[in-house]
C-alpha positions in Angstrom: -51.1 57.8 -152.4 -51.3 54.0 -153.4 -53.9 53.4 -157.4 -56.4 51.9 -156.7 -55.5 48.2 -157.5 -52.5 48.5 -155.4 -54.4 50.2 -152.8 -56.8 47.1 -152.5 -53.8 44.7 -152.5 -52.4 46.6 -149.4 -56.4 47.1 -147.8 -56.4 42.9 -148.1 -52.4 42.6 -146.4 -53.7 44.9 -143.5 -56.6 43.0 -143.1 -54.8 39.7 -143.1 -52.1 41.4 -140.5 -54.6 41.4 -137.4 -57.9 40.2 -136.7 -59.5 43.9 -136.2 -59.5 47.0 -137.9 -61.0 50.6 -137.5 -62.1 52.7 -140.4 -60.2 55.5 -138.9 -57.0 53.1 -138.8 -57.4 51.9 -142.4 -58.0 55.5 -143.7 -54.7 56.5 -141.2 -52.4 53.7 -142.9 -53.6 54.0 -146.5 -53.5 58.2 -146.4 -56.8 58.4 -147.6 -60.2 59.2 -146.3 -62.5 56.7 -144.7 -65.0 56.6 -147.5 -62.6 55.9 -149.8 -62.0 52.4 -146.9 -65.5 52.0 -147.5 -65.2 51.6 -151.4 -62.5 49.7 -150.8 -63.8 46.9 -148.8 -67.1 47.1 -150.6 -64.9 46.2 -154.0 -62.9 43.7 -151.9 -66.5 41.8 -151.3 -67.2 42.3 -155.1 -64.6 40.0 -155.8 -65.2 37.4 -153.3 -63.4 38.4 -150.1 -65.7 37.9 -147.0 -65.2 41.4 -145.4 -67.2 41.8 -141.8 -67.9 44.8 -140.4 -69.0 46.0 -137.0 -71.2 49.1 -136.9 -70.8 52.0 -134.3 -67.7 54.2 -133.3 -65.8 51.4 -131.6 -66.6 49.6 -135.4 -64.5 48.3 -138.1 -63.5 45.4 -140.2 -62.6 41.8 -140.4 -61.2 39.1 -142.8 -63.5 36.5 -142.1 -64.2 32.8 -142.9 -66.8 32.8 -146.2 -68.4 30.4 -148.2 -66.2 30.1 -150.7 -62.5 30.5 -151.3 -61.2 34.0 -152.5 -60.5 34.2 -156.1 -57.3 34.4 -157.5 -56.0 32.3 -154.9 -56.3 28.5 -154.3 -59.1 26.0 -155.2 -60.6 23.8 -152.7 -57.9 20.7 -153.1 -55.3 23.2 -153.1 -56.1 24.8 -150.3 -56.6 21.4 -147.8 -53.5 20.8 -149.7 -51.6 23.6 -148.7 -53.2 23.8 -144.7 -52.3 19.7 -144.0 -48.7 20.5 -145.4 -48.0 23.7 -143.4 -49.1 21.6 -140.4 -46.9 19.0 -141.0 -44.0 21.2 -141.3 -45.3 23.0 -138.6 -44.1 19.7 -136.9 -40.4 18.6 -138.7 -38.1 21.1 -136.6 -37.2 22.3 -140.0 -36.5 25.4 -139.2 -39.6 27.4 -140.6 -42.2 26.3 -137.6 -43.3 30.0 -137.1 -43.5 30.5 -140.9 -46.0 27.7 -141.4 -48.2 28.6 -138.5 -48.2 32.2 -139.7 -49.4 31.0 -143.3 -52.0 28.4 -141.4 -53.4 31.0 -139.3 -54.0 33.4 -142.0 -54.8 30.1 -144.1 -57.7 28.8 -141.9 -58.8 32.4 -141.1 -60.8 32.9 -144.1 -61.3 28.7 -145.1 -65.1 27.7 -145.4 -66.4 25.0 -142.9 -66.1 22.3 -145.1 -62.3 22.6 -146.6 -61.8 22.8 -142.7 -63.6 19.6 -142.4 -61.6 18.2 -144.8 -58.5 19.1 -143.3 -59.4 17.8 -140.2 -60.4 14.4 -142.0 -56.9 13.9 -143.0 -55.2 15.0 -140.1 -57.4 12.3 -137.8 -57.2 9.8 -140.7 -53.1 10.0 -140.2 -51.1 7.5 -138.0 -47.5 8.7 -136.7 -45.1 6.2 -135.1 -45.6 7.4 -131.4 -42.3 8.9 -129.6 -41.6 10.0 -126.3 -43.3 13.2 -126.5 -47.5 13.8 -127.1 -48.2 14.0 -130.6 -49.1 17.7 -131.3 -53.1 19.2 -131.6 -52.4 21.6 -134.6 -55.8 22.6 -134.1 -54.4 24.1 -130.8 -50.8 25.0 -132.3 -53.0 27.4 -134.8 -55.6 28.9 -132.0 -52.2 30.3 -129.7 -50.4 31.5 -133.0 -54.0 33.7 -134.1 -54.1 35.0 -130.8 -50.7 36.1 -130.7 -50.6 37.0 -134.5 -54.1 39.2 -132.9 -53.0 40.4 -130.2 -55.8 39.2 -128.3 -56.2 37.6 -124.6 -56.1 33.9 -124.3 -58.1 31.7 -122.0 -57.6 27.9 -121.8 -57.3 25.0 -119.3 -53.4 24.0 -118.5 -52.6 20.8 -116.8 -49.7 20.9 -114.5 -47.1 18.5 -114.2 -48.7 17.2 -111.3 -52.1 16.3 -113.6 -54.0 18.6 -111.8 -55.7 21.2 -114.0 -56.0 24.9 -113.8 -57.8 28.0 -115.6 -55.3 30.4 -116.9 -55.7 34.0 -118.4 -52.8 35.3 -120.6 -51.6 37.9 -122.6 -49.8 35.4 -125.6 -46.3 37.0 -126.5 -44.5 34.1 -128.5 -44.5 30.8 -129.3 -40.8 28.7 -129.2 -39.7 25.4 -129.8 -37.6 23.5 -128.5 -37.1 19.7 -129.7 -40.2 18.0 -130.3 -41.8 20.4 -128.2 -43.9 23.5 -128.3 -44.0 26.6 -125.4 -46.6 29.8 -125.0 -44.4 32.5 -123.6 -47.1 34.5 -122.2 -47.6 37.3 -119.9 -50.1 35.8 -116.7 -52.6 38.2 -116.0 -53.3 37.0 -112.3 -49.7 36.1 -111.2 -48.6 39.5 -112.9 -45.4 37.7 -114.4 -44.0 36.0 -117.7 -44.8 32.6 -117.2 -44.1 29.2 -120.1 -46.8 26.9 -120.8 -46.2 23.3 -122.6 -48.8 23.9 -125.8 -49.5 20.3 -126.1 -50.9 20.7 -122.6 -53.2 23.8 -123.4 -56.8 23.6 -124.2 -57.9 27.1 -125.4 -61.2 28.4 -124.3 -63.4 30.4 -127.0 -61.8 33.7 -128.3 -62.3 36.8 -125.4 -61.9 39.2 -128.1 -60.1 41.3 -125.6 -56.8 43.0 -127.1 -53.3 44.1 -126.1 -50.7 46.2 -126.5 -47.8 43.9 -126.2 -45.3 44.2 -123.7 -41.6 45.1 -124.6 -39.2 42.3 -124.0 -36.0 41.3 -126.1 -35.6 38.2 -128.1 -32.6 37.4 -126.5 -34.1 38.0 -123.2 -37.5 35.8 -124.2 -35.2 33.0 -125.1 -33.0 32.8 -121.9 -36.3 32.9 -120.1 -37.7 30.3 -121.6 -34.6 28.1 -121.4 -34.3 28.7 -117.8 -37.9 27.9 -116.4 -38.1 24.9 -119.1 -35.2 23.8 -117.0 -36.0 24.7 -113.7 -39.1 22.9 -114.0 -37.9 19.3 -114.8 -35.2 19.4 -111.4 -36.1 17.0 -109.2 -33.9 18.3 -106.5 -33.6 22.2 -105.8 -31.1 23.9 -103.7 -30.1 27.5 -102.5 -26.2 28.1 -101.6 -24.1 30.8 -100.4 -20.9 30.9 -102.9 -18.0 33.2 -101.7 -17.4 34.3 -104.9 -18.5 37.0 -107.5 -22.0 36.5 -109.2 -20.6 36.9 -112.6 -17.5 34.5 -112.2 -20.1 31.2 -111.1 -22.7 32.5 -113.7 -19.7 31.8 -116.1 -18.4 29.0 -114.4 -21.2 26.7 -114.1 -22.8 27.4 -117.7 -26.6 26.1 -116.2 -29.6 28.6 -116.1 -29.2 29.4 -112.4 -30.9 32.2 -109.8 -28.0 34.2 -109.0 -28.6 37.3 -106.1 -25.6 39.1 -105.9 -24.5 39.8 -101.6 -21.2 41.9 -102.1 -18.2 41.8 -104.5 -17.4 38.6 -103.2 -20.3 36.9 -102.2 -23.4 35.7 -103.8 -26.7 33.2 -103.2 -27.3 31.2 -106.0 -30.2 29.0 -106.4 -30.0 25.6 -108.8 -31.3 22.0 -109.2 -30.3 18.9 -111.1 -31.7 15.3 -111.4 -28.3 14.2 -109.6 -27.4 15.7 -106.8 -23.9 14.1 -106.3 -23.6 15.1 -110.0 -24.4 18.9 -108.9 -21.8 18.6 -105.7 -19.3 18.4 -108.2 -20.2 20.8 -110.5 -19.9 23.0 -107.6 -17.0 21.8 -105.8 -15.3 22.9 -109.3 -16.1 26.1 -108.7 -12.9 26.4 -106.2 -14.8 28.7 -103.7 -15.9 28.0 -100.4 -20.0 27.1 -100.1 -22.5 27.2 -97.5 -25.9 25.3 -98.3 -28.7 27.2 -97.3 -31.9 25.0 -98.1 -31.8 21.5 -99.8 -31.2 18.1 -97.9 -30.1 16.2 -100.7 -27.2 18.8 -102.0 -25.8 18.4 -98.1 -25.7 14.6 -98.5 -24.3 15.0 -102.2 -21.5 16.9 -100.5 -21.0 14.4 -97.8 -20.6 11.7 -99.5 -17.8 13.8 -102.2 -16.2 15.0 -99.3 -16.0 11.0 -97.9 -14.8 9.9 -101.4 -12.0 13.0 -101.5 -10.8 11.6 -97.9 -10.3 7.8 -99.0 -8.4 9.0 -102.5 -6.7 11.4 -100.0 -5.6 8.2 -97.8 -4.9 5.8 -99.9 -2.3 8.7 -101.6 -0.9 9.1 -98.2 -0.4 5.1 -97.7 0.8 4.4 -101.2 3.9 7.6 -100.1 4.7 5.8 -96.9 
């Protein structure tokens, strides 16, 4: 069993872990009885941490914002110090993105109104030298990372890449960069599937307070999946062939996420894009396997026009021999 001091050191971790937490839980992870939580939070608030608590069986406790920075932590300049930093980092590709926004999140949690204020004084006060992609809403960046960190349903307003917008209700798993770009890998309660949402087109609706249990899914796994519709979804031309060849052996050959749905031994239907379609003809052409094109107009005339090119080289070999 943890002394006391230790004890509240651990009560204030726990409470800065997740958003909610039952007396029953507390008591459960600290090995000690729920009156002694009680004493504990009720010294926490003695020395400045603002400590909510919900009443009733389904009650507990919450790290919330307060009027005034806890002790023995940072003062005001400090703190709008430390929260415009870790937002800027949050932005460098410096390899500690999910670092910062963890520190943020738990940062701005319990910040009064006015440091936040502040904070956001700077950040609109601040010019960047536009690039090609939207600057980032760290306002935004930190709501997605507290639900995650939370466990807790998110609603917001996505625009597509076609502009039109759309209501969407998710169960947040992961946040991932890539580039100067941001992605919510999130589990879509209405299409009942993993879907990837650009952040910098998210606009969060107010907290459901609805939690989770997160769904099991590998790192590895998250990542390819994220790779692959991030690519699939900037193709301008899509296509479905039949390759008379093993699934594993074009998987490895063309090195491009790709649909692969394996018919036999031999035989598999593999569905791809590209921007270039005469580019993508060759690609497959390398693959040394004959190919029937199910669906996509463009990969047929791609393939044309190779096979016309192959025939002149072809000709011009034969003349050059005679």
């Amino acid at each position: 069993m943890l002394e006391t001091s230790a004890r509240l050191l651990e009560v204030l971790s726990l409470l800065q872990l997740k958003r909610d937490w039952t007396s029953s839980e507390l008591a459960a992870r600290l090995e000690v009885s729920t009156r002694t939580v009680r004493s504990d939070i009720g010294k926490l608030r003695s020395l400045g941490y603002p400590v909510d608590a919900r009443p009733g069986v389904a009650g507990g406790y919450r790290l919330a914002a307060g009027t005034a920075m806890p002790p023995l932590l940072l003062d005001d300049d400090e703190a709008v110090a430390v929260a415009v930093g870790l937002g800027a980092v949050a932005t460098w590709r410096l390899g500690v993105e999910e670092t910062s926004l963890t520190a943020l999140a738990k940062l701005e949690q319990v910040m009064p109104s006015r440091l936040r204020r502040r904070v956001d004084a700077v950040r609109e006060a601040t010019s960047v030298i536009p690039g090609t992609e939207p600057r980032l809403d760290l306002s935004v960046l930190s709501a997605v990372a507290s639900a995650i960190r939370g466990h807790e349903r998110l609603r917001f307003g996505y625009t597509t890449h076609g502009g039109n917008e759309r209501a969407r209700h998710t169960e947040p798993q992961r946040l991932v960069s890539w580039g100067p770009v941001w992605y919510l890998f999130a589990w879509d309660l209405e299409r009942n599937d993993w879907r990837v949402f650009r952040v910098d087109r998210i606009v969060p609706h107010p907290p459901t307070g609805v939690r989770f249990r997160p769904r099991m899914i590998a790192e590895e796994d998250l990542v390819q999946h994220v790779v692959r519709r991030i690519v699939q979804a900037s193709w301008r031309y899509r296509a479905r062939v039949l390759v008379h060849a093993p699934a594993a052996t074009v998987v490895a050959a063309l090195r491009i996420p790709v649909d692969v749905e394996v018919v036999d031994e031999s035989t598999c239907r593999v569905e791809l894009g590209s921007d270039d379609p005469d580019a993508l003809a060759l690609r497959m052409a390398q693959l040394g396997a004959d190919i029937e094109v199910i669906e996509g107009d463009e990969l047929k005339l791609a393939f044309e026009r190779l096979a016309a090119r192959f025939g002149r080289a072809a000709g011009s070999a034969s003349s050059a021999r005679t």
